[in-house]
PAZAPA-4460 file (N, C-alpha, C; in steps of 0.05 Angstrom, whole numbers, plus 32768, in hexadecimal, padded with zeros to 4 digits):
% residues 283
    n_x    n_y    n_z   ca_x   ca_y   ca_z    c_x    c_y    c_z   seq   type   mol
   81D5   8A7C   8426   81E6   8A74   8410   81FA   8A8A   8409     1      X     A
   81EE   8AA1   8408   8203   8AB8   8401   8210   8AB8   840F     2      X     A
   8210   8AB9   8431   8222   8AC0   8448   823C   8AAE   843D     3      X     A
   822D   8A8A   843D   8246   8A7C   842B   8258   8A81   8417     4      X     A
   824C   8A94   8408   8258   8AA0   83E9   8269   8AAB   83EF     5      X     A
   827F   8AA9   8405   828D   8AC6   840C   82A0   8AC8   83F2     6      X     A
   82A1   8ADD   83E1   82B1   8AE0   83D1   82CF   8AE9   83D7     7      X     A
   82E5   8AE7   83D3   82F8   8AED   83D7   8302   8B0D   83D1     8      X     A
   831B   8B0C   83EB   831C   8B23   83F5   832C   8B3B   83E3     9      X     A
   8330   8B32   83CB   833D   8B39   83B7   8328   8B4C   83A2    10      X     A
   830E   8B38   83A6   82F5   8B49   8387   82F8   8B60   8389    11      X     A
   82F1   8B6F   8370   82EF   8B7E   835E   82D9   8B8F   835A    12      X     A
   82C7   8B6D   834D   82A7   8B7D   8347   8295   8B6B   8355    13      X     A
   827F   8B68   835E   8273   8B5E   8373   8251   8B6A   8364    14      X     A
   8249   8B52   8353   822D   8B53   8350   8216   8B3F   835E    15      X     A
   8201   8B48   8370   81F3   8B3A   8377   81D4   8B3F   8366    16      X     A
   81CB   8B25   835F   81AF   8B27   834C   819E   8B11   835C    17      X     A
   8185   8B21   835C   8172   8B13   8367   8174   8AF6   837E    18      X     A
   817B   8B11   839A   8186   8B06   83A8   816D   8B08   83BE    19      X     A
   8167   8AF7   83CF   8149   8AFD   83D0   8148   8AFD   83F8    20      X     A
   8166   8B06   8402   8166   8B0E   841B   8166   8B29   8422    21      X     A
   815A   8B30   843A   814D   8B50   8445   816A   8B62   844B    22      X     A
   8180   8B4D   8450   819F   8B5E   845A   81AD   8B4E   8442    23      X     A
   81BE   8B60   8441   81E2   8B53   8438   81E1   8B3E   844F    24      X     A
   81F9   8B2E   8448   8214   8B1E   8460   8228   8B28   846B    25      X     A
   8223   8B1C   8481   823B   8B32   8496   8256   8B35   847E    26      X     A
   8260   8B2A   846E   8279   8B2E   8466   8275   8B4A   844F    27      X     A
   825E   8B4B   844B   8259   8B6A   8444   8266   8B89   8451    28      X     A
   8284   8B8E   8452   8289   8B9F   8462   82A2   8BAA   8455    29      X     A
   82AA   8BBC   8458   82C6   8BC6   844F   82DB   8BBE   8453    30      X     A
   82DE   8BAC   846F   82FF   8BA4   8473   82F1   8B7C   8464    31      X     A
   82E4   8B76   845D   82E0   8B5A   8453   82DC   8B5B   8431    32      X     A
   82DD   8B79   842B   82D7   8B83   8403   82FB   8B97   8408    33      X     A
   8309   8B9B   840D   831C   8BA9   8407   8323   8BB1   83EC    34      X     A
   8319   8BA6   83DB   8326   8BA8   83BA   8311   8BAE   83AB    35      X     A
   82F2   8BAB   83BA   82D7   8BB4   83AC   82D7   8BD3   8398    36      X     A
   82D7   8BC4   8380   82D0   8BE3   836F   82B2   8BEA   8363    37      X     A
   82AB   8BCB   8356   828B   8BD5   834D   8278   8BC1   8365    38      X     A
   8262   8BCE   836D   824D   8BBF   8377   8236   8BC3   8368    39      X     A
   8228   8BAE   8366   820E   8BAD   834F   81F9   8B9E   8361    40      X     A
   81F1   8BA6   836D   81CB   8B99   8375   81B3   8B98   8364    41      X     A
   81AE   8B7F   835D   819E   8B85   8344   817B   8B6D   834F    42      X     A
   816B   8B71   8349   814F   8B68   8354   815A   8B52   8374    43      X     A
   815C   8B62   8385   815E   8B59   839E   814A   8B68   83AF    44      X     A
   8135   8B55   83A9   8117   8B5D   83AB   8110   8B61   83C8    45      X     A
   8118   8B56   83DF   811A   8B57   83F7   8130   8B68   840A    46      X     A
   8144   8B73   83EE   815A   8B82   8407   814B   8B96   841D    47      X     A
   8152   8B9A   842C   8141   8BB5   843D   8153   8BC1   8442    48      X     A
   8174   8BC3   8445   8184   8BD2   8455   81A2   8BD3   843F    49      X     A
   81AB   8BDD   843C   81D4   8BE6   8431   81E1   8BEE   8446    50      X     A
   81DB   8BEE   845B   81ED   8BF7   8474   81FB   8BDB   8477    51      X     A
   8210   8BE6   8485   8225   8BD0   8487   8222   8BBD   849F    52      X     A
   8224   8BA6   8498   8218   8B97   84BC   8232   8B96   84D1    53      X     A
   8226   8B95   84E3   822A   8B93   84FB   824B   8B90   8505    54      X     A
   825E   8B96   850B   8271   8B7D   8507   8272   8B6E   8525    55      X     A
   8289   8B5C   851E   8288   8B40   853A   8285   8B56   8557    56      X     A
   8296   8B69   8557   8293   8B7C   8576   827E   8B7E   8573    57      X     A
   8267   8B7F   856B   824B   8B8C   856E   8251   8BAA   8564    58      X     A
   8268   8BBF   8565   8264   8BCB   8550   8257   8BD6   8538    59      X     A
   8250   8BE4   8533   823A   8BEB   8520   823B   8C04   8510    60      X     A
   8231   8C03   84F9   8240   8C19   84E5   8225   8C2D   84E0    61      X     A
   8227   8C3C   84CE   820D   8C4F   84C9   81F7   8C4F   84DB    62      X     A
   81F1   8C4C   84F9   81DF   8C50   84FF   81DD   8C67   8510    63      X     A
   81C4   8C73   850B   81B9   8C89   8517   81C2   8C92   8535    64      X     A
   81BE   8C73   8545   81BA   8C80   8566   81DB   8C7B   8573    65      X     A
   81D6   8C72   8592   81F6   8C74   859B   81FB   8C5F   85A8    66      X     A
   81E8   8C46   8595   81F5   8C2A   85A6   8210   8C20   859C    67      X     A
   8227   8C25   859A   823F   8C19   858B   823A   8C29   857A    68      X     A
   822E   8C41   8566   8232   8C42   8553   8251   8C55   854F    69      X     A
   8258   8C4D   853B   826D   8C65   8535   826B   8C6F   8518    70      X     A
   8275   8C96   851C   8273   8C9F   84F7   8286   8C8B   84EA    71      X     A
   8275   8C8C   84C8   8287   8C80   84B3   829F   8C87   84B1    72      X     A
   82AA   8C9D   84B3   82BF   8CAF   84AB   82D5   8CA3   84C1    73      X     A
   82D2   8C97   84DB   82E4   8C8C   84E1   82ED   8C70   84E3    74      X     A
   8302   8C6A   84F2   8303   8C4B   84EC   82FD   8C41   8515    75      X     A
   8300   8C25   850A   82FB   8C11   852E   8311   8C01   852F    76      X     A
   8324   8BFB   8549   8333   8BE9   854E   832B   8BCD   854A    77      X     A
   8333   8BBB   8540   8321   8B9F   8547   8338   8B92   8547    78      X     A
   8341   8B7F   8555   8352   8B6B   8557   836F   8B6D   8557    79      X     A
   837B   8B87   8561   838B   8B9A   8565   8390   8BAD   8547    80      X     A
   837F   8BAF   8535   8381   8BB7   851B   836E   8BCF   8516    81      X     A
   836C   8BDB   8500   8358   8BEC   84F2   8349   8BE1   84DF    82      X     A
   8331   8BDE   84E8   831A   8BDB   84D2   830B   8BF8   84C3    83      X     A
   830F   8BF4   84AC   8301   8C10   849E   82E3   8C03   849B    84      X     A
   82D6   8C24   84A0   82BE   8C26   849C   82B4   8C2A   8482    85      X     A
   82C3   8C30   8474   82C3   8C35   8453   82C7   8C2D   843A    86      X     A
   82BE   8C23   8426   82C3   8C15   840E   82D5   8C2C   8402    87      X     A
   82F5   8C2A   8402   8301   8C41   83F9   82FF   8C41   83D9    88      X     A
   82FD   8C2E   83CF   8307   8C29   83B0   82F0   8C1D   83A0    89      X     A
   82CF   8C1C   83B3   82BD   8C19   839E   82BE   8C34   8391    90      X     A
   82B9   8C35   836F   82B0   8C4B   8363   8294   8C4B   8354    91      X     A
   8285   8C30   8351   826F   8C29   8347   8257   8C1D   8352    92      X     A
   8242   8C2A   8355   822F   8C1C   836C   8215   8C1C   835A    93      X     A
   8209   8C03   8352   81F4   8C01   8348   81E0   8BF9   8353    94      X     A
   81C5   8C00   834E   81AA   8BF3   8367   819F   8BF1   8357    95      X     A
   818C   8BDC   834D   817A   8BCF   8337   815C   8BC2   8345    96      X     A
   8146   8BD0   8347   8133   8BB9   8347   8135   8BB2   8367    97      X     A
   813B   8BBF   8377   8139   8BB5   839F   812D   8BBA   83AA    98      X     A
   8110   8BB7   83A2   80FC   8BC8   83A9   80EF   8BCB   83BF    99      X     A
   8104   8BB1   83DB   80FF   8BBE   83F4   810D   8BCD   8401   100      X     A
   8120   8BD1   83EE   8136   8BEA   83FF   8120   8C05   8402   101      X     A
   812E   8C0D   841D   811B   8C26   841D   8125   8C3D   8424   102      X     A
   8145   8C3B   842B   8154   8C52   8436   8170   8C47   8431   103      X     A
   8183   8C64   8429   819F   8C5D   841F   81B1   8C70   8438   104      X     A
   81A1   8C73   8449   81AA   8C88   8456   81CA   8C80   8469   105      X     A
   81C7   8C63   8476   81E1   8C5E   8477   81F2   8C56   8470   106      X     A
   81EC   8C57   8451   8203   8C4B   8441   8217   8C64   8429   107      X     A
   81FE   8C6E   841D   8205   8C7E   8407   8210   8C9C   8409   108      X     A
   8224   8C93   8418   8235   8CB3   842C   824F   8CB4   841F   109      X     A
   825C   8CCB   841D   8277   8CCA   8412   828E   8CBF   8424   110      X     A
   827D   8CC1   8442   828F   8CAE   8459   8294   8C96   8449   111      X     A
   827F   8C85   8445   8287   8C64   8448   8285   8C5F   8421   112      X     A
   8281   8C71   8413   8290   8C74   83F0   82A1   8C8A   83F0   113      X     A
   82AD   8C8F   83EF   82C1   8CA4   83F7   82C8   8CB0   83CD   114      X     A
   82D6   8C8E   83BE   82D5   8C90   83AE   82C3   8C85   8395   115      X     A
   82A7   8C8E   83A2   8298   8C81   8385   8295   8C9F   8376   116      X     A
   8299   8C8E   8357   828E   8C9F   8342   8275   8C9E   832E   117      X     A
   8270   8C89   8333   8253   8C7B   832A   823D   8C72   8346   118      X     A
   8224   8C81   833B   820D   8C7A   8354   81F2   8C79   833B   119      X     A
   81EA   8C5C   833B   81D0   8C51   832E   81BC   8C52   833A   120      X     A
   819F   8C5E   8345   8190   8C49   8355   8177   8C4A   833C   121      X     A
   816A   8C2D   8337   814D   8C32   8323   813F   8C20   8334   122      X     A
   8122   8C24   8331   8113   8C0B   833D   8118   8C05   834D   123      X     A
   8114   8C1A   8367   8118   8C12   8383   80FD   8C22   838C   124      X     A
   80EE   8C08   838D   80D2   8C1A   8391   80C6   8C25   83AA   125      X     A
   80D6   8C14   83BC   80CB   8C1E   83DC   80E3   8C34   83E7   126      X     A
   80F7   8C39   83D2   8113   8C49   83DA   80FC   8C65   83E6   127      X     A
   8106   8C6D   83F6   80F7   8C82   8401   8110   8C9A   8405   128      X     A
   8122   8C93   8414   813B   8CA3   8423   8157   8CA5   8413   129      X     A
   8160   8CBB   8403   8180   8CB0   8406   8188   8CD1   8416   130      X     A
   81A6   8CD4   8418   81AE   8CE5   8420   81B9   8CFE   840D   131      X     A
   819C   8D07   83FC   81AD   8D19   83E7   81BB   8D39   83EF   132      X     A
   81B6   8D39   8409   81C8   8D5E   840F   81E6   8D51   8411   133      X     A
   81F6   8D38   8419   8209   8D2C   841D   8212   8D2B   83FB   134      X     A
   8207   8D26   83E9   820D   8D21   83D3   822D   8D35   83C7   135      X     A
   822A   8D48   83CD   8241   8D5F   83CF   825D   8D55   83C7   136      X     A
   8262   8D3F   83E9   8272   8D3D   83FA   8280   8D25   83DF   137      X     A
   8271   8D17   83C4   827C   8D05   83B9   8292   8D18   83AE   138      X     A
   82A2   8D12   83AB   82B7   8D23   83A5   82B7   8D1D   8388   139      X     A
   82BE   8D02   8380   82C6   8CF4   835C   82A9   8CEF   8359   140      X     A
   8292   8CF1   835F   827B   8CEB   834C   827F   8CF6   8335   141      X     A
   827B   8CE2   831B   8273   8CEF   8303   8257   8CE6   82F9   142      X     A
   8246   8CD6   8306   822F   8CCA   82F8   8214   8CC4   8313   143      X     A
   8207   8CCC   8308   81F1   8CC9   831D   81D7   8CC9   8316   144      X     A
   81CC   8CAF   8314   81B5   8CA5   8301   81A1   8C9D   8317   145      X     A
   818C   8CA9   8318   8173   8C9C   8328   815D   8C9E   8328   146      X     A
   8151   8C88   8319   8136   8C7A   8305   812B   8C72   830E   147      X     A
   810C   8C74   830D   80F5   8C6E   831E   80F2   8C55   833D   148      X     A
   8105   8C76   834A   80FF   8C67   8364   80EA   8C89   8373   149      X     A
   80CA   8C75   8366   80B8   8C8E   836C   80A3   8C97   838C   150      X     A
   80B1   8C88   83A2   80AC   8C97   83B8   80CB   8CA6   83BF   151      X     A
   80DC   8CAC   83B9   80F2   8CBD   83C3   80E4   8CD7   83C8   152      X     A
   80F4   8CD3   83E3   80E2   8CF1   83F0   80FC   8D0C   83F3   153      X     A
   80FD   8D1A   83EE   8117   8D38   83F6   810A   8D48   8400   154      X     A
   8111   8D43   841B   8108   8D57   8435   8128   8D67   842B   155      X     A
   8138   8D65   842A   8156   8D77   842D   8154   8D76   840D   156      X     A
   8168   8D92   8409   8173   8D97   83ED   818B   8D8B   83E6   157      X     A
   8184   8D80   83CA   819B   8D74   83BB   81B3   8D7E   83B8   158      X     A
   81C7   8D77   83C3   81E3   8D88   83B9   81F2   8D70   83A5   159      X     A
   81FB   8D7E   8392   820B   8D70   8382   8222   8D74   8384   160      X     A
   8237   8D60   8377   8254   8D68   8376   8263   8D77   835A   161      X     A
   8270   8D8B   8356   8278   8D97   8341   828A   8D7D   832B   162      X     A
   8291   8D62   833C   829B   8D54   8320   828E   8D43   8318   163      X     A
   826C   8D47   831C   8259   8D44   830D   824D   8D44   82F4   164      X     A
   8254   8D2C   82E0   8251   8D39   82C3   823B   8D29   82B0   165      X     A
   8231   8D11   82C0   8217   8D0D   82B7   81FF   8D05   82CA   166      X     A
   81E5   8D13   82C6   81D4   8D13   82D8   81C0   8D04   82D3   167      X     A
   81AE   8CED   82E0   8193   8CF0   82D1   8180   8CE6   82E9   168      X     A
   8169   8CF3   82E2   8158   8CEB   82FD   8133   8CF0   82F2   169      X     A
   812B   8CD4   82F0   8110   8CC4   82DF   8100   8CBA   82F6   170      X     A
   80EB   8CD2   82F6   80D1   8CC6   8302   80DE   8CBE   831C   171      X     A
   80DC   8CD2   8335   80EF   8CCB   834C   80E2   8CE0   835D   172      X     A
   80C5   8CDE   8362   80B1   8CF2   836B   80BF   8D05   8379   173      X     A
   80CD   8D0D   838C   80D0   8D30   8396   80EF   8D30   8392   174      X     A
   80FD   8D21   838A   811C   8D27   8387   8124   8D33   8370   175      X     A
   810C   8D48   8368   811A   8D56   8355   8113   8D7A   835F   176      X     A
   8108   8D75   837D   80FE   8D8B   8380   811C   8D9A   838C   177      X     A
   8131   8D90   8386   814C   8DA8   8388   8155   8DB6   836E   178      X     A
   8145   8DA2   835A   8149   8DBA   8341   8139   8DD4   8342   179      X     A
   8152   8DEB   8332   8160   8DE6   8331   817E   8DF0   8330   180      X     A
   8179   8E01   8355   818D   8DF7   8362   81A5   8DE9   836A   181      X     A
   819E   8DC9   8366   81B5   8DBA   8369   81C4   8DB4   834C   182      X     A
   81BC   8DC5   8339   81CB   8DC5   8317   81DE   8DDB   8320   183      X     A
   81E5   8DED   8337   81F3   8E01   833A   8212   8DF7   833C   184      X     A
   8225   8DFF   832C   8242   8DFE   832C   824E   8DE0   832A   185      X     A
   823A   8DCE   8315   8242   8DBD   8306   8245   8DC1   82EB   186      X     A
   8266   8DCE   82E2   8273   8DD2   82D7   8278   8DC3   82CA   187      X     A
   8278   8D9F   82C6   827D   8D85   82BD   826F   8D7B   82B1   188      X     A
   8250   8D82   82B4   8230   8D7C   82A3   823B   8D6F   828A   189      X     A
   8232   8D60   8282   822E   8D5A   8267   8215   8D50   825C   190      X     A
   8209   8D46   8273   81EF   8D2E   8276   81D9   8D3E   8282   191      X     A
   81CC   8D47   827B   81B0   8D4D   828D   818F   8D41   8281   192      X     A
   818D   8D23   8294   8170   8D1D   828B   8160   8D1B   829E   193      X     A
   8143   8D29   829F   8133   8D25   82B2   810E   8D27   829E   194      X     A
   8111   8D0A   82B3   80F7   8D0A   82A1   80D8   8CFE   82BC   195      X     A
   80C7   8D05   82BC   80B3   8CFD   82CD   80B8   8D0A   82EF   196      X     A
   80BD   8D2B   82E9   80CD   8D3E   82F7   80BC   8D54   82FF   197      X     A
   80A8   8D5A   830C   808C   8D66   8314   809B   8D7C   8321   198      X     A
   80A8   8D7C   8326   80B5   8D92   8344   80BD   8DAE   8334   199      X     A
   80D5   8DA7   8320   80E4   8DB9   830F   80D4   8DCE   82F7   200      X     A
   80D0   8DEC   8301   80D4   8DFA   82F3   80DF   8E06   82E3   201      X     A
   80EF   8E03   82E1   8109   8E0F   82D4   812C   8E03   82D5   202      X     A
   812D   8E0A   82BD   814A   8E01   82B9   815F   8E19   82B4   203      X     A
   8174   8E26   82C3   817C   8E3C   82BE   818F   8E37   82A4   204      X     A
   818F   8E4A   8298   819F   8E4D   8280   81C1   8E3D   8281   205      X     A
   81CD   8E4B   8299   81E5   8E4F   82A4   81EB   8E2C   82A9   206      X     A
   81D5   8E21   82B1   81DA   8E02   82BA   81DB   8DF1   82A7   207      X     A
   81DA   8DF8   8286   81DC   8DE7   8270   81F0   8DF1   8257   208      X     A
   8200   8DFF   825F   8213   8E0B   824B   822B   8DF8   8243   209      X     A
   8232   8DE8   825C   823D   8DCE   825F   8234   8DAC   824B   210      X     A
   8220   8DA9   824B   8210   8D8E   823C   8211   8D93   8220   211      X     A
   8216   8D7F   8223   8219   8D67   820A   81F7   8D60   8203   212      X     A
   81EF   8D57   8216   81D5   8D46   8215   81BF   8D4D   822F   213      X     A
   819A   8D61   821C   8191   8D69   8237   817C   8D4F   8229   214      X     A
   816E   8D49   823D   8152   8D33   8236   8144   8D40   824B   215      X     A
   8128   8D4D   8249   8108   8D52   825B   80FE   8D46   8254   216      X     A
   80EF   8D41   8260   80CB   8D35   8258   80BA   8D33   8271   217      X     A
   80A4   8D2F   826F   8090   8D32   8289   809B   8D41   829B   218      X     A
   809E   8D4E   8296   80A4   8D68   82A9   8095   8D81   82AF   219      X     A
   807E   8D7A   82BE   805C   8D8E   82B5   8063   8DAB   82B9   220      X     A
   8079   8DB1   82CE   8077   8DC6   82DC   8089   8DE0   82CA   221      X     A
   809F   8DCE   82BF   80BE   8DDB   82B5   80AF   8DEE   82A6   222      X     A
   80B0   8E0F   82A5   80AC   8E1E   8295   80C2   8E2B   828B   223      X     A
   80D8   8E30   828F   80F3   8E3B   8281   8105   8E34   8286   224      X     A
   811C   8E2C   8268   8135   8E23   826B   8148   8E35   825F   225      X     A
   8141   8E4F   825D   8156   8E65   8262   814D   8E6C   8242   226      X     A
   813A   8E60   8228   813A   8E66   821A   8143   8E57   81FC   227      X     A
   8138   8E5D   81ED   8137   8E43   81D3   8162   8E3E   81D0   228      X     A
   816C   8E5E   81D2   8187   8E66   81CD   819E   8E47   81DF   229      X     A
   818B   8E44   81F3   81A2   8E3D   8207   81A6   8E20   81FB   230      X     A
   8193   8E11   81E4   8197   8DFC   81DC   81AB   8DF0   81C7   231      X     A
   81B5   8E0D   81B7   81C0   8E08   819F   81E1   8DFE   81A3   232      X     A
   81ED   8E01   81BD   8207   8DEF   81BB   8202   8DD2   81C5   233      X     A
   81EF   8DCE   81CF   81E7   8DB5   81D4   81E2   8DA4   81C1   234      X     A
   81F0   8D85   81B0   81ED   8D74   81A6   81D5   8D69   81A2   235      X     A
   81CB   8D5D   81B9   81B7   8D49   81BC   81A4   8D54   81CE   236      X     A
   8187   8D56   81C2   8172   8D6A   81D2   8159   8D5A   81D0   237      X     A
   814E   8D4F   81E3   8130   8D49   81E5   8120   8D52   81F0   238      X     A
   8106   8D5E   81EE   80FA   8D6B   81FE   80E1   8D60   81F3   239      X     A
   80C9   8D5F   820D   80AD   8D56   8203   809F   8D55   821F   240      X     A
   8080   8D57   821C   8073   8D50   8229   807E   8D67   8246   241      X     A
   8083   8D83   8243   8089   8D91   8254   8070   8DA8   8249   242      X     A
   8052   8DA9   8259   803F   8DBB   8246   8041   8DD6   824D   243      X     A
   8051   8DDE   8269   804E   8DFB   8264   8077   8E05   8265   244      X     A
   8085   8DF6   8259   8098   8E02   824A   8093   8E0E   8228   245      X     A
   808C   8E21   8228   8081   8E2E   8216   8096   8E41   81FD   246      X     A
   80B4   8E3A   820C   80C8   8E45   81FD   80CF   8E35   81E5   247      X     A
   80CD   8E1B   81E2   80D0   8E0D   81CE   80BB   8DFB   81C6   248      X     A
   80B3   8E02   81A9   8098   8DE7   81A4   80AA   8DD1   81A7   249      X     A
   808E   8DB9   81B8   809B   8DA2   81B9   8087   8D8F   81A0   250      X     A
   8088   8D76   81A1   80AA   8D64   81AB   80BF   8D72   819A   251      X     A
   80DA   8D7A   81A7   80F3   8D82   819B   8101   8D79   819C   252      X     A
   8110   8D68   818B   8125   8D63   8188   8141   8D6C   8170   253      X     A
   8151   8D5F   817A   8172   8D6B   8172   817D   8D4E   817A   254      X     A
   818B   8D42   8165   819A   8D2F   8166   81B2   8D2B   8151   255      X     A
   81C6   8D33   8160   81E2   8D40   8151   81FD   8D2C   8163   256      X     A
   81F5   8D1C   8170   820D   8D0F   8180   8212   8CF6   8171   257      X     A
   8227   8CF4   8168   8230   8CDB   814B   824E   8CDB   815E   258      X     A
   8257   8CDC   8175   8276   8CDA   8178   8276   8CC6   818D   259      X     A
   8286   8CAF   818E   8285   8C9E   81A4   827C   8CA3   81BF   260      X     A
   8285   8CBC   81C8   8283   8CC9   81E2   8262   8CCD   81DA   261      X     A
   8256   8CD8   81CD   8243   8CE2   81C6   822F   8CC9   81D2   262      X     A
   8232   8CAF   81C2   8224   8C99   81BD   821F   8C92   81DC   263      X     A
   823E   8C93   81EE   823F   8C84   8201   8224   8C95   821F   264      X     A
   8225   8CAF   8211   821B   8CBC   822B   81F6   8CB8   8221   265      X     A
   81EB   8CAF   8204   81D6   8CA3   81FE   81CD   8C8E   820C   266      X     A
   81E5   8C73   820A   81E1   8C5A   821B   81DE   8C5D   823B   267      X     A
   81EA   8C72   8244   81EB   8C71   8260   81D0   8C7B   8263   268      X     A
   81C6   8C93   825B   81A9   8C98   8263   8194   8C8E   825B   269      X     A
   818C   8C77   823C   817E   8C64   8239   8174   8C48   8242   270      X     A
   8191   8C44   8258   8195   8C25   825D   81A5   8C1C   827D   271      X     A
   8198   8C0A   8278   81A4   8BF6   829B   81C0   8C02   829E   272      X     A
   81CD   8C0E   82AB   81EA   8C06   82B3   81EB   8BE7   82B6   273      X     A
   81ED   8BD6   82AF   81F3   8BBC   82BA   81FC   8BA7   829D   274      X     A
   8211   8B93   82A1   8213   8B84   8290   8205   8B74   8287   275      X     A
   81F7   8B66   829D   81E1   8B53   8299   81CA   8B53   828A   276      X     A
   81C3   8B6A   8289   81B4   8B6E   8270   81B0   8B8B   8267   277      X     A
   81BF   8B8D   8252   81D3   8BA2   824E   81BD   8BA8   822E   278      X     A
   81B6   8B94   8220   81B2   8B9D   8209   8191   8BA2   820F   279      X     A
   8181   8BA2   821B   8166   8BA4   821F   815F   8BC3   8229   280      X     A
   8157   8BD6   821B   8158   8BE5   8223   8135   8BED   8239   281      X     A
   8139   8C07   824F   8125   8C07   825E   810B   8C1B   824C   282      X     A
   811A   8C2E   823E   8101   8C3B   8233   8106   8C30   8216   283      X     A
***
């Protein structure tokens, strides 16, 4: 029925909810979305794959070996024309609840998003793989939220991108083991929440001089964040349930953000990115 759904070649925003096939439809591809800016996957309980299918040549995009495959970064002749391998003008990518996805590895590349600035993933429970040393290469990322998807494994270190300015990453078993390292020469910070974060010892001073808004919690290991000092230009401060950070009695809080901007960077780390159910919050 979806394959039938072909939406026209003009959309915009492109939400699929509880869609209960293991692939997209072939018309899932960059030269058949040309105008795609937001994508939202939301309880598509059976997806297993985001790689792009196949096209009519047999052709084939993100794959590993050397049957037809070709890199993202370039394009294929087809029908005396250029087909892009790339969603140039998505900037918003949401993943909700897909809990057979298990690898983003040939999708979530700055090859084939070139321009996203928003990356969601929550409740992707079998998510095992994405490509976070590539993460760098996003050039306009400003948001990067990823909530209990708790087999993610980081064999490679996280690199971030410097126009990175809000972070959050909840109960996401070893993808926090690049903190924290990958907080290095994100100058843009405003947002830093990490909560259910075993890996992270420490938070360097230098990596929060920037924020607006820090949130810890369950964070067994974290023993220093540069010191009680490094908190006082910071607005909005939660801390708890961290037992051998010993620099500040917990639970601590600081809640001083009353400015629209203030409010909005609250909602983003409390709640769904998604319209659909927008007023229900997760914690």
């Amino acid at each position: 029925m979806l394959q039938g759904l072909r939406p026209h070649s003009r959309i915009e925003c492109l939400k699929v909810d509880a869609f209960c096939g293991d692939r997209l439809p072939s018309w899932f591809k960059p030269e058949d979305l040309p105008t795609l800016r937001s994508l939202e996957l939301s309880y598509c309980v059976s997806l297993e794959s985001l790689s792009i299918p196949c096209f009519a040549d047999g052709t084939q995009t993100g794959g590993n070996g050397n049957n037809g495959t070709q890199h993202a970064s370039s394009s294929i002749s087809r029908n005396n024309g250029i087909v892009s391998l790339a969603f140039t003008r998505l900037t918003t990518l949401a993943v909700f609840g897909c809990w057979a996805l298990t690898n983003l590895e040939q999708f979530l590349t700055p090859e084939i998003l070139p321009s996203i600035k928003s990356i969601t993933l929550e409740e992707c429970g079998d998510l095992v793989s994405i490509p976070v040393h590539t993460f760098v290469g996003f050039a306009c990322l400003q948001d990067l939220k990823i909530c209990h998807c708790r087999k993610l494994e980081c064999p490679r270190e996280m690199v971030l991108p410097p126009s990175l300015r809000r972070l959050c990453i909840v109960n996401c078993n070893e993808l926090d083991r690049s903190f924290p390292a990958c907080l290095e020469n994100l100058t843009s910070l405003t947002l830093l929440q990490l909560c259910g974060c075993g890996w992270v010892k420490c938070i360097l001073s230098n990596s929060i001089v920037t924020l607006t808004c820090l949130v810890l919690c369950g964070c067994w290991e974290l023993a220093s964040i540069g010191g009680l000092q490094g908190l006082a230009s910071i607005q909005h401060v939660e801390l708890s349930d961290c037992p051998k950070l010993t620099e500040v009695q917990q639970p601590f809080e600081k809640k001083e953000l009353q400015t629209k901007e203030g409010k909005e960077l609250l909602k983003y780390m409390h709640r769904y990115y998604r319209d659909l159910d927008a007023a229900n919050p997760i914690w």
